[in-house]
Structure formats: structure tokens, C-alpha cells
N, C-alpha and C positions, 0 to 999 in steps of 0.2 A: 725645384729647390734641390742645391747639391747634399749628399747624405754627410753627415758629421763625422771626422776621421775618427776611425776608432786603433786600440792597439790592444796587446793584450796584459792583464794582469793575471799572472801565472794562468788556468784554464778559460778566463773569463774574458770577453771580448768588453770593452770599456771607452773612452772617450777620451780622446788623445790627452785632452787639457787634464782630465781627472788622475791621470797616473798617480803623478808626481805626490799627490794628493793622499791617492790611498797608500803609497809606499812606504812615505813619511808617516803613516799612522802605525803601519807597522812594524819598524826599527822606533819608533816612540813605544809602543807597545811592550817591544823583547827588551828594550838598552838596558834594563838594572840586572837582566836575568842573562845577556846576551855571551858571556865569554863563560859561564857554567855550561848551558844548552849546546856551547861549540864542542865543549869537551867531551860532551854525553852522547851527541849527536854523532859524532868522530870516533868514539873511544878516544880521544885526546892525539890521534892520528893527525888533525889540523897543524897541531902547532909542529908536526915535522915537516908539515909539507908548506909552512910560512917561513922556516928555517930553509931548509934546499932556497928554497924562495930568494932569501936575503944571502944566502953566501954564493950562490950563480950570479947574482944581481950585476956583479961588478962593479960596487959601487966604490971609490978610492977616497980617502983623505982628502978633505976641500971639496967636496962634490955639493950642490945644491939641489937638493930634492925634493919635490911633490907627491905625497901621499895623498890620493885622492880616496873618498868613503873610508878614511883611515880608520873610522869605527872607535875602537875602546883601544885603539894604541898597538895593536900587538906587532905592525909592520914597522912602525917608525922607532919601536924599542930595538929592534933587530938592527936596523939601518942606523941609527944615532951612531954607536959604536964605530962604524965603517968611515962614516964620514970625516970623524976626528974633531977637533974642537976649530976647524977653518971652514968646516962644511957646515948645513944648517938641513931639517926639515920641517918640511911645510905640512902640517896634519890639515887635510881640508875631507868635510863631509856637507853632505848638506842638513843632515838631522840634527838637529839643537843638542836633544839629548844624548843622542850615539857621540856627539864631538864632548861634551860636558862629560860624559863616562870615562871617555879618553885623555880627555885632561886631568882631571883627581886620580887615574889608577896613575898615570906615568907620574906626576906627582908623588903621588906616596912611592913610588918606585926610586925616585931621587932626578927624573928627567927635567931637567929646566934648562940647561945653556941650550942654543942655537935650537930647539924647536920654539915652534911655530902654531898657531892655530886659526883657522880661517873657516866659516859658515860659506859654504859656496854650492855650484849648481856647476857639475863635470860638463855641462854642456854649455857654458859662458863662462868660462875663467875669468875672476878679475887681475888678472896678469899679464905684464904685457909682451910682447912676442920674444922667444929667444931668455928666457929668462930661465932656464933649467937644465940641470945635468941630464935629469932621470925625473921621468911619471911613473909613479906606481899605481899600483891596484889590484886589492887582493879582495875575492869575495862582493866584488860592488859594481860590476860594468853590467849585470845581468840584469840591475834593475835601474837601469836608466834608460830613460824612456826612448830616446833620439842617440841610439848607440855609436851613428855613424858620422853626427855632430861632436857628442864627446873625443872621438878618435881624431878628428881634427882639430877638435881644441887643445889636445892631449900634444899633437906634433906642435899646433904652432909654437905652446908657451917652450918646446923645446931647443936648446941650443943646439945648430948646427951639431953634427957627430956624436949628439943626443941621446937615449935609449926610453922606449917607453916597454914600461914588464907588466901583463897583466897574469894572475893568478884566479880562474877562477871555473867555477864545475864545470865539465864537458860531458862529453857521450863517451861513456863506460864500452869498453875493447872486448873485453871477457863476456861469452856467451854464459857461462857458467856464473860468474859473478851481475848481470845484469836482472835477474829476477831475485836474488838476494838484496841488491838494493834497491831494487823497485819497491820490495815486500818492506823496507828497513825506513824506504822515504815516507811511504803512504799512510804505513799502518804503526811504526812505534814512532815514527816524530810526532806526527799530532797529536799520540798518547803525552807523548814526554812534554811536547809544549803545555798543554791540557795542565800535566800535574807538577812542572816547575814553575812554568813560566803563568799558570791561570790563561793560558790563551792555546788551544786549540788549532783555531783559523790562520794566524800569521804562518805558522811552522807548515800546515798544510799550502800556505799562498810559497812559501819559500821552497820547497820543493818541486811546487809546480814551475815555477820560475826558473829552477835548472833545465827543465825540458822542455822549456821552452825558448832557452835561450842557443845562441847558435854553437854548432859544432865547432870540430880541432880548425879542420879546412874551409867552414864556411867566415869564422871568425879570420882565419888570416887573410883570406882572401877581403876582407873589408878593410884590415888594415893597411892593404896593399893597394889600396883602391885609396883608401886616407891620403896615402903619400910616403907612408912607412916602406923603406928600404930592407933588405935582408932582413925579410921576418921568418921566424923561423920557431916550431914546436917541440916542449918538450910533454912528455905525459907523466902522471904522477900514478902512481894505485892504479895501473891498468887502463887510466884513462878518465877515472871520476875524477880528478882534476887535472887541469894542464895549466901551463908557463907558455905563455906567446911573448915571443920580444922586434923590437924591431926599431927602426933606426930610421932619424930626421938626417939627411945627409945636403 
């Protein structure tokens, strides 16, 4: 009998089919507590490095874009703006609740013309080929299961001269600054999810999941393997995050 594929869930070796599974349990888990925890977790560092984000993006008047794990809105509020009232975006996540959060904050925020909201799975778009400016993706390519399916589902939905931007933790540059956040990931996140969030576990599974996801170089080297054209990195803080971009041509 062949052995069951496994993958990993942050340190834990797990069963291919189950990811998905337990991931959704935990963004169902964080989603009411999830943009406080960012700020905490950050010192509110995040939302500059989702800003760089959205003004590199290059995204023009008329543009049509896909937010994928768009979460509680924070990328599609940046990009709305950009696109002007000829462009449109598409908030798509796959967690019921992370997308339902994202809806009611953009709402009381006043966002309703040209976006968009879709329950979906980055790795089956229901969209059909050629249908996009720009794939985004901030904070959400590291917990998909089948990274290298997403990345080609991410080019096809793209139109020709396209750009896909992902945003999301990398491997920290600084020798000096690497046992600072090693000490910051292990030991006060899962205090702080513990006493904001009443969850412990998720915040420790989400840290494990940066390190375990791929580096600057191994990450482009897959999207160039995808099919993506001049992909190319930027680093953020040294390196605990980066910007990978790269182009349907």
C-alpha cells in the first residue's frame, strides 16, 4: 500500500487532504480579533508595508483586479482608490468568516461601487482565463496548500502583459535582527493570541507557517517555473517581508 501524502501544517507533518481543513479553522478562529492581532503583532508596521504594497503595485484607472485571501479588506481599500470608478476588485478568500469581516469593515468604511466578493479556493479560480489586470496577495500564499497550483491559477486568470504581486513573510536578512524575531514569533505571539484573541495555538500555527514557507529565491524561482516572466524581489524590514512581482506575457 502506497503511504498517504502528507504536507506540512506550520511544524506538524499532516495529510494532504486535511490542510485546507485545519487552516480554515484557523482564520475562523482569529477573523473577529484578526486586524487588532496585526497591529499588535507588527507594532502596526503591517499596514506600511500593505501601503508600499499598493503604491508599487502599479495599478492605473480601469484596471480589473483580484484580491485573493483578501482577508478583512485591508488590500482592496488601498487598491479601490487606484483603480478609479472604470476599474473593479474582486475580494476573493476562501474562509467564510475572514471574507464576511471584510465585507462589513469595507462597508462601514463607505466601499461599495466596483468591488466585488467571491468565496473561492486560490487554487481553482472560478474565472475564466485572461480575465485580469493584476492578482494580488498579501499575507495568504503561505497557507495554501498546493502553492505551485495557485501560481498557475494566479497566471492563467491573467490577461496577457498582466502582473501578479504577492506580499508576504520571508527569511529575515539581518543576523542581528533574526533571534529578535524568532524570540517576538514563538514567545510573545502566542502570549498575545492567548490574551486577545483566547487562542494560543493559531498564532503559534501562524508563525510556524512563515518558516516554513519558502524563501526570497526559492519563491521566485517557482513562479518562474509557473510561467511568470521578469519576476523580480523587493525586501521589506530587512527581509521579514518581501514583494515578488512578475508578469503573464
Amino acid at each position: 500500500m502506497s503511504e498517504e501524502a502528507t504536507t506540512h501544517f506550520g511544524y506538524r507533518e499532516v495529510p494532504l487532504a486535511d490542510k485546507q481543513k485545519l487552516v480554515g479553522r484557523v482564520f475562523t478562529s482569529v477573523a473577529t480579533k484578526y486586524d487588532l492581532m496585526n497591529d499588535l503583532m507588527s507594532f502596526g508596521v503591517h499596514r506600511l508595508w500593505k501601503r508600499w504594497f499598493a503604491a508599487t503595485s502599479g495599478m492605473r484607472t480601469g484596471d480589473c483586479v483580484l484580491d485573493l485571501a483578501g482577508g478583512t479588506g485591508d488590500i482592496a481599500a488601498l487598491l479601490l482608490p487606484r483603480v478609479g470608478a472604470t476599474g473593479s476588485v474582486v475580494l476573493g478568500d476562501i474562509n467564510a468568516a475572514m471574507l464576511h469581516s471584510g465585507r462589513d469593515r469595507l462597508l462601514d468604511c463607505g466601499f461599495v461601487r466596483n468591488l466585488h466578493y467571491a468565496q473561492l479556493n486560490a487554487e481553482a479560480l472560478p474565472f475564466p482565463d485572461c480575465s485580469f489586470d493584476a492578482v494580488t496577495i498579501a499575507f495568504g500564499l503561505r497557507n495554501v496548500t498546493d502553492k505551485p497550483r495557485a501560481l498557475g491559477e494566479m497566471l492563467r486568470v491573467l490577461k496577457p502583459g498582466g502582473r501578479a504581486l504577492i506580499l508576504e513573510f520571508s527569511a529575515v536578512r539581518s543576523t542581528l535582527l533574526k533571534p529578535l524575531y524568532d524570540f517576538h514569533s514563538f514567545s510573545v505571539l502566542p502570549r498575545l493570541g492567548a490574551f486577545i484573541a483566547g487562542d494560543a495555538e493559531s498564532y503559534r500555527y501562524l508563525a510556524e507557517s512563515i518558516r516554513k514557507h519558502p524563501d526570497q529565491a526559492t519563491l521566485k524561482t517557482m513562479m518562474e517555473t509557473a510561467g511568470f516572466a521578469q519576476v523580480d524581489v523587493r525586501n521589506l524590514s530587512a527581509g521579514v517581508v518581501a514583494i515578488h512581482r512578475g508578469y503573464k506575457i
